[in-house]
C-alpha positions as CSV (number, residue, x, y, z in Angstrom):
1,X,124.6,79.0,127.3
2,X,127.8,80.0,125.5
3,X,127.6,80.1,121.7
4,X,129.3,77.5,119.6
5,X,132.6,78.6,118.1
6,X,134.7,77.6,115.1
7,X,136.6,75.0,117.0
8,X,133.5,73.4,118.4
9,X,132.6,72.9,115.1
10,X,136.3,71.7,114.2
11,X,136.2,69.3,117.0
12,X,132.9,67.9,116.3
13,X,133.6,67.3,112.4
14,X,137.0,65.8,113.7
15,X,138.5,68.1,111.1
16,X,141.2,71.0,111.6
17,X,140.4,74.9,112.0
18,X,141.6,75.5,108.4
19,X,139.7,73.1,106.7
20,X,136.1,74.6,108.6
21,X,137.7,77.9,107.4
22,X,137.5,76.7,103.6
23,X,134.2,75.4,104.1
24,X,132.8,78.6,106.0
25,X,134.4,80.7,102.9
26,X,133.3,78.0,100.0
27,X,137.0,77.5,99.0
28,X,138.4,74.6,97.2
29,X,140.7,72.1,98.6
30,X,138.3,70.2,100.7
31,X,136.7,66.3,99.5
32,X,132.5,66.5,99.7
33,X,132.7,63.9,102.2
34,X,134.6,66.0,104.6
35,X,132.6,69.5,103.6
36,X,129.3,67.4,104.7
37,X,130.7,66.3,107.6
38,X,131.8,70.1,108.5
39,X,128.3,70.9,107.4
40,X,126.4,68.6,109.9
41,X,128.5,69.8,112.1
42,X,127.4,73.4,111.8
43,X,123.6,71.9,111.7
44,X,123.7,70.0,115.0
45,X,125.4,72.9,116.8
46,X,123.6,75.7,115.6
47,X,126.3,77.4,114.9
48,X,126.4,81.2,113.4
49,X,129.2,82.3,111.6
50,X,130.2,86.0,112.8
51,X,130.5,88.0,109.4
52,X,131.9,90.6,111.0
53,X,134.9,88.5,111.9
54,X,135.5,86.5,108.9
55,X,135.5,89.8,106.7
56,X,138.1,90.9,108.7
57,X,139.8,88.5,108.7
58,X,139.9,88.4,104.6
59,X,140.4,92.2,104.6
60,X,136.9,92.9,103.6
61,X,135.7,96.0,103.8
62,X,132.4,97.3,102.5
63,X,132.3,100.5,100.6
64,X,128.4,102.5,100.7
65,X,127.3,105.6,98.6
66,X,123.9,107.1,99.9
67,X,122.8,109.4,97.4
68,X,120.1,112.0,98.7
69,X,118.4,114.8,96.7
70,X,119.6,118.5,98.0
71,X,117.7,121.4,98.5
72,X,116.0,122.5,101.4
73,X,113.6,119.8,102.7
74,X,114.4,119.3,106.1
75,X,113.5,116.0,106.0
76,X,115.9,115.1,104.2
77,X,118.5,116.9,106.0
78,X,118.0,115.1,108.8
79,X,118.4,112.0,106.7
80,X,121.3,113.0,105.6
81,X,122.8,114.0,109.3
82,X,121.8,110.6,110.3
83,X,123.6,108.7,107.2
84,X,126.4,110.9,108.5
85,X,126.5,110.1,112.2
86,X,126.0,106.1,111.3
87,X,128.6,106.5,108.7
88,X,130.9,107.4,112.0
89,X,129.9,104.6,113.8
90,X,129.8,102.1,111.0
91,X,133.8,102.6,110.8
92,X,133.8,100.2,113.4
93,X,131.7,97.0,111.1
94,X,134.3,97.7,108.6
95,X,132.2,100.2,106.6
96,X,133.1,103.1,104.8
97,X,130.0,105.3,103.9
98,X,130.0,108.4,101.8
99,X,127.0,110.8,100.6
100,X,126.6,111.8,97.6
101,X,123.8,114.7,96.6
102,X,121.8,115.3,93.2
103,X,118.9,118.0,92.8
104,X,115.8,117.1,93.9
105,X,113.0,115.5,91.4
106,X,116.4,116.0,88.6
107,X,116.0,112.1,86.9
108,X,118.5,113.3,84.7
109,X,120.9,114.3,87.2
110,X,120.2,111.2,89.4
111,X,121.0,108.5,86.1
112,X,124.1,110.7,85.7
113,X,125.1,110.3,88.7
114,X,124.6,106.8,89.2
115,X,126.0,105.6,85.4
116,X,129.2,107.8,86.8
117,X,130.1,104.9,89.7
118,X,132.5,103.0,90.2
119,X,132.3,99.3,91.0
120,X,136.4,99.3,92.2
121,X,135.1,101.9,94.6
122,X,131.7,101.4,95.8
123,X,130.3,98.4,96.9
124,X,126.3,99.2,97.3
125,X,123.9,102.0,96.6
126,X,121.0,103.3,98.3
127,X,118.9,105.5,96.8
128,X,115.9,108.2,96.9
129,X,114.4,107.3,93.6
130,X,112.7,109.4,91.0
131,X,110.5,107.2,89.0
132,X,111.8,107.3,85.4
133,X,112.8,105.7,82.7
134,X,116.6,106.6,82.7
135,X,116.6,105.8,86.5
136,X,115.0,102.5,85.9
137,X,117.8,101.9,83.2
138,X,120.9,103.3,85.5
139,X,119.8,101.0,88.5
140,X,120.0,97.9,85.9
141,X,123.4,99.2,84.1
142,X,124.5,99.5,88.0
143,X,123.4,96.1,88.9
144,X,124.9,94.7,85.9
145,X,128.2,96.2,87.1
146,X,127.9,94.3,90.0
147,X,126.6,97.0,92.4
148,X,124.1,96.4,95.0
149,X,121.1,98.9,94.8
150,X,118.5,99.4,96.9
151,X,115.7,102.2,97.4
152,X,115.4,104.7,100.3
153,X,112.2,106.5,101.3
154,X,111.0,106.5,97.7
155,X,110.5,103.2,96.0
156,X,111.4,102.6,92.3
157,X,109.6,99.4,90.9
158,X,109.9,98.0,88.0
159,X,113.4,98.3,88.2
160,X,116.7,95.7,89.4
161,X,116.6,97.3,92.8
162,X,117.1,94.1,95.4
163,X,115.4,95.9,98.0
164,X,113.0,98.8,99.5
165,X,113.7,100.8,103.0
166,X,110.9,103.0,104.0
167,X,107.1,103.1,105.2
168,X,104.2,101.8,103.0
169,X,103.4,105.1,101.5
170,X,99.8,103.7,100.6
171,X,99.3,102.5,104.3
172,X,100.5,106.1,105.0
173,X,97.6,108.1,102.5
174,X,95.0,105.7,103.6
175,X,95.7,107.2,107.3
176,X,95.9,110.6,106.1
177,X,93.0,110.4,104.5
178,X,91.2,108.9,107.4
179,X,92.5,111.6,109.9
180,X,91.8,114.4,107.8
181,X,87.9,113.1,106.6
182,X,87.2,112.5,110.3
183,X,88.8,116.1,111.3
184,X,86.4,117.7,108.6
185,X,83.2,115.8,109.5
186,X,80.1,117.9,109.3
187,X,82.0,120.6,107.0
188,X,81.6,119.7,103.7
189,X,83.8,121.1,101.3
190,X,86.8,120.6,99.4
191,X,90.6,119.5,100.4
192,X,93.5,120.5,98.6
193,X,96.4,118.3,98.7
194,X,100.2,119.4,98.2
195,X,102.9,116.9,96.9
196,X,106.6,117.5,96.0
197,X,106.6,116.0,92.8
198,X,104.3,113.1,91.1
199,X,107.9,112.1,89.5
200,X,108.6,110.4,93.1
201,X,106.8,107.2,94.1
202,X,106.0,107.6,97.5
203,X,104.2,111.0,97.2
204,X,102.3,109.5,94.0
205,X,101.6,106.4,96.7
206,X,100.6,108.6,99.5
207,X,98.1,110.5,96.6
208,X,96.8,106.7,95.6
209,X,96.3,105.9,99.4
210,X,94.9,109.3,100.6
211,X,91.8,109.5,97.6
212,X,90.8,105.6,98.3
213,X,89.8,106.7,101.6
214,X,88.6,109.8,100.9
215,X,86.3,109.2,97.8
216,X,85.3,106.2,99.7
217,X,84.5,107.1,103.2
218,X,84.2,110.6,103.0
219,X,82.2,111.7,99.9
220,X,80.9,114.9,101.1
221,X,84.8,116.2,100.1
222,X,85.8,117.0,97.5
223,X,89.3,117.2,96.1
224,X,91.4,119.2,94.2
225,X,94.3,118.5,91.9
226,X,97.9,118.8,94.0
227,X,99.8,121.7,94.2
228,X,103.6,120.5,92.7
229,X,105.5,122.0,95.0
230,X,108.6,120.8,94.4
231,X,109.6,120.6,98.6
232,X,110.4,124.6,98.2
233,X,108.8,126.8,100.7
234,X,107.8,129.4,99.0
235,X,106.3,127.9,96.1
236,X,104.2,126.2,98.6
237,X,103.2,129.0,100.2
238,X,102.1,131.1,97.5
239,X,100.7,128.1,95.1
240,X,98.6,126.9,98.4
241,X,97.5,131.0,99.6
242,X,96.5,131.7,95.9
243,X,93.9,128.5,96.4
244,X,93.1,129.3,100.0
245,X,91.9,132.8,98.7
246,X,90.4,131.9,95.5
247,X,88.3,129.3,97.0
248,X,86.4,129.7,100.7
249,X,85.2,126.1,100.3
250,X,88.5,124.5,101.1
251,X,88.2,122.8,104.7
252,X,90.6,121.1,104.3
253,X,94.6,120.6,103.4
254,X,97.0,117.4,103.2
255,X,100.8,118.0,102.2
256,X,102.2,114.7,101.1
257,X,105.6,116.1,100.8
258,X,108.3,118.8,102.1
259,X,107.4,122.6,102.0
260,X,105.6,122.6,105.6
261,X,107.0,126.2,106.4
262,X,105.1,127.3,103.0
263,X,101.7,125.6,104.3
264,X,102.0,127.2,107.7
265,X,102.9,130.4,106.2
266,X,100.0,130.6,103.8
267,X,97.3,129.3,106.7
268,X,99.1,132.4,108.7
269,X,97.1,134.7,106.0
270,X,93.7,133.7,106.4
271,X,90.9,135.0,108.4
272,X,91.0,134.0,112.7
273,X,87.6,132.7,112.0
274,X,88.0,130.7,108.8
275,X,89.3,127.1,110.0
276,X,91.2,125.0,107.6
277,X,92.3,121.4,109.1
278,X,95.8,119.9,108.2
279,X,97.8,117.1,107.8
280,X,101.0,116.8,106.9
281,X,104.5,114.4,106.6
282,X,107.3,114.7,108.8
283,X,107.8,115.8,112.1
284,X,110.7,118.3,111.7
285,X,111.4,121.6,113.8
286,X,108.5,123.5,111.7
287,X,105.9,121.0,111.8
288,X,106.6,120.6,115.7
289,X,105.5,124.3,116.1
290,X,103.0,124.2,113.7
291,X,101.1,121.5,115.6
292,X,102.1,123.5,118.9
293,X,99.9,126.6,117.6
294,X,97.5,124.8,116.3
295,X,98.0,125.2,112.4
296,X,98.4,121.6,111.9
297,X,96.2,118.7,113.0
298,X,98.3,115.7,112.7
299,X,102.0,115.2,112.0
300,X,102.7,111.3,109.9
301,X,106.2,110.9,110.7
302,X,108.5,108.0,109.9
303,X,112.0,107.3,111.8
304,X,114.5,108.4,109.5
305,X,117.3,106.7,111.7
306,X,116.2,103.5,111.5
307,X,115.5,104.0,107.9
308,X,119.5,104.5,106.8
309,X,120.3,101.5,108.9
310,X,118.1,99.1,107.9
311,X,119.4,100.3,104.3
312,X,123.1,100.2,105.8
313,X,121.8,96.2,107.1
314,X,120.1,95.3,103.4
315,X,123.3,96.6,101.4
316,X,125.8,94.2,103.9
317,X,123.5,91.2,103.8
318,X,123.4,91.5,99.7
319,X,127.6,92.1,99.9
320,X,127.6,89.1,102.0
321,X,125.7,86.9,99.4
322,X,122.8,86.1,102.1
323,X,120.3,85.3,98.9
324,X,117.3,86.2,100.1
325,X,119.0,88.4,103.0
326,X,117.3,88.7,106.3
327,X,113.7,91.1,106.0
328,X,114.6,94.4,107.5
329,X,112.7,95.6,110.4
330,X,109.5,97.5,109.0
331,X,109.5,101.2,109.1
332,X,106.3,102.0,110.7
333,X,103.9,105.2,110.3
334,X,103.8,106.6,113.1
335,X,100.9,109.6,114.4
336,X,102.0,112.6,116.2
337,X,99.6,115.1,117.8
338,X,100.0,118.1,119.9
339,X,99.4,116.1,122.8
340,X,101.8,113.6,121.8
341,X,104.8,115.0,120.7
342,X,107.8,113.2,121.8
């Protein structure tokens, strides 16, 4: 069954193409009798109007800023290759992307950044938040401009943000947590956890998540206060070797953030007989060969692909004035083992 088109919605109103036109696009120039007429018309047909087509017909174009913290967390270079090689595809929907990089965990540099926008030449937003106060209060500024903004990855509530893209990070501790109490049954001892920053939301979630289960289910561990990393390698690695060797009763280790290399690195350094179970975020190149050799128990990765275009979706539904635009798929957690591994 073919779809219905403007002119079977033309013909069934008994009205011409341009007057559906000024109906579809909320124009004036058309009596209410004849707009409801148009109206039930698009009701008894089912008909869709193709965005796509009418923007280009008007000339519209929509204009995207994706703005990523730099440094050298390989997760989010791979985010940023994929906002790169949508970016080339999204030429074709009318949509011109560009990425824009601030230090990572820098609030500061990130409410800069986003105060230093301009609404004649971007469009929407989409962010890796820092929870803070000047971020909260850029994002609101920016939506009072009358940019769209919404949150990649790392959520920032509280704020004007009209939207969130990225895995419940809760969800994703609670199943760290489960993996890891289960891997260190009968071994009781401590765990050591390793986070980026607590200035980001999703590695603060991910802390909330993991200790629920942990202090719950698994009282016979122990934790101890994160290691900060800040997603640098070998911060990680000497932060997390200086606990590993101060303190035999570790058993256990979850990273919440980036800085993989550093964990494998300082699990490299202990004793062949001294076992140490892991969990970390991301599957990236490192963690793949981590879990190959057996440094690494479990691998929570999310899809970062499908994460820039359901924020890429979000941004074009809110530009469109679909109020509330259509849920984005969810970005689920997904499990990766040695056996596993894609």
């Amino acid at each position: 069954m073919t779809r219905p088109t403007i002119h079977d919605v033309a013909r069934v109103a008994g009205v011409s193409l341009s007057t559906v036109d000024r109906v579809l696009n909320d124009r004036e120039g058309v009596r209410d009798k004849t707009r409801s007429r148009v109206l039930d018309a698009i009701g008894d047909l089912g008909f869709e109007r193709n965005l796509a087509a009418a923007n280009l017909s008007r000339g519209r174009r929509y204009r995207l800023c994706f703005i990523l913290p730099d440094g050298q967390n390989s997760f989010m270079r791979a985010l940023e290759q994929d906002v790169a090689e949508e970016a080339a595809a999204a030429l074709r929907d009318f949509t011109v992307i560009e990425t824009r990089k601030v230090p990572a965990f820098d609030a500061g540099a990130l409410a800069d950044l986003l105060r230093s926008l301009d609404p004649e030449a971007v469009d929407g937003v989409a962010l890796v938040a820092t929870d803070a106060t000047v971020v909260r209060i850029a994002v609101r500024e920016l939506r009072a401009r009358g940019i769209a903004v919404v949150t990649l990855v790392s959520d920032l509530p509280g704020s004007e943000k009209q939207g969130f893209v990225g895995i419940d990070n809760v969800q994703a501790g609670r199943t760290a947590g489960s993996l890891l109490g289960r891997f260190c049954r009968g071994r009781a001892g401590r765990i050591a956890m390793v986070c980026g920053s607590m200035l980001v939301r999703d590695h603060a979630e991910r802390r909330l998540g993991f200790e629920q289960v942990l202090r719950t289910e698994f009282p016979e561990q122990s934790l101890i206060a994160p290691i900060e990393g800040l997603d640098d390698k070998d911060r990680v690695r000497n932060q997390l070797a200086e606990k590993l060797a101060a303190d035999p009763g570790i058993v256990g280790v979850y990273s919440m953030g980036a800085g993989n290399r550093g964990v494998a690195e300082a699990l490299a350094a202990l004793q062949p007989e001294r076992h140490v179970s892991v969990v970390v975020h991301e599957l990236t190149r490192y963690s793949r060969e981590a879990l190959l050799d057996g440094s690494f128990d479990a691998v929570l990765h999310q899809n970062s692909r499908s994460e820039v275009q359901g924020a890429i979706q979000l941004l074009r539904n809110l530009l469109d004035g679909q109020n509330p635009p259509p849920q984005v798929e969810p970005i689920r957690v997904e499990i990766y083992m040695r056996d596993n591994l894609p």
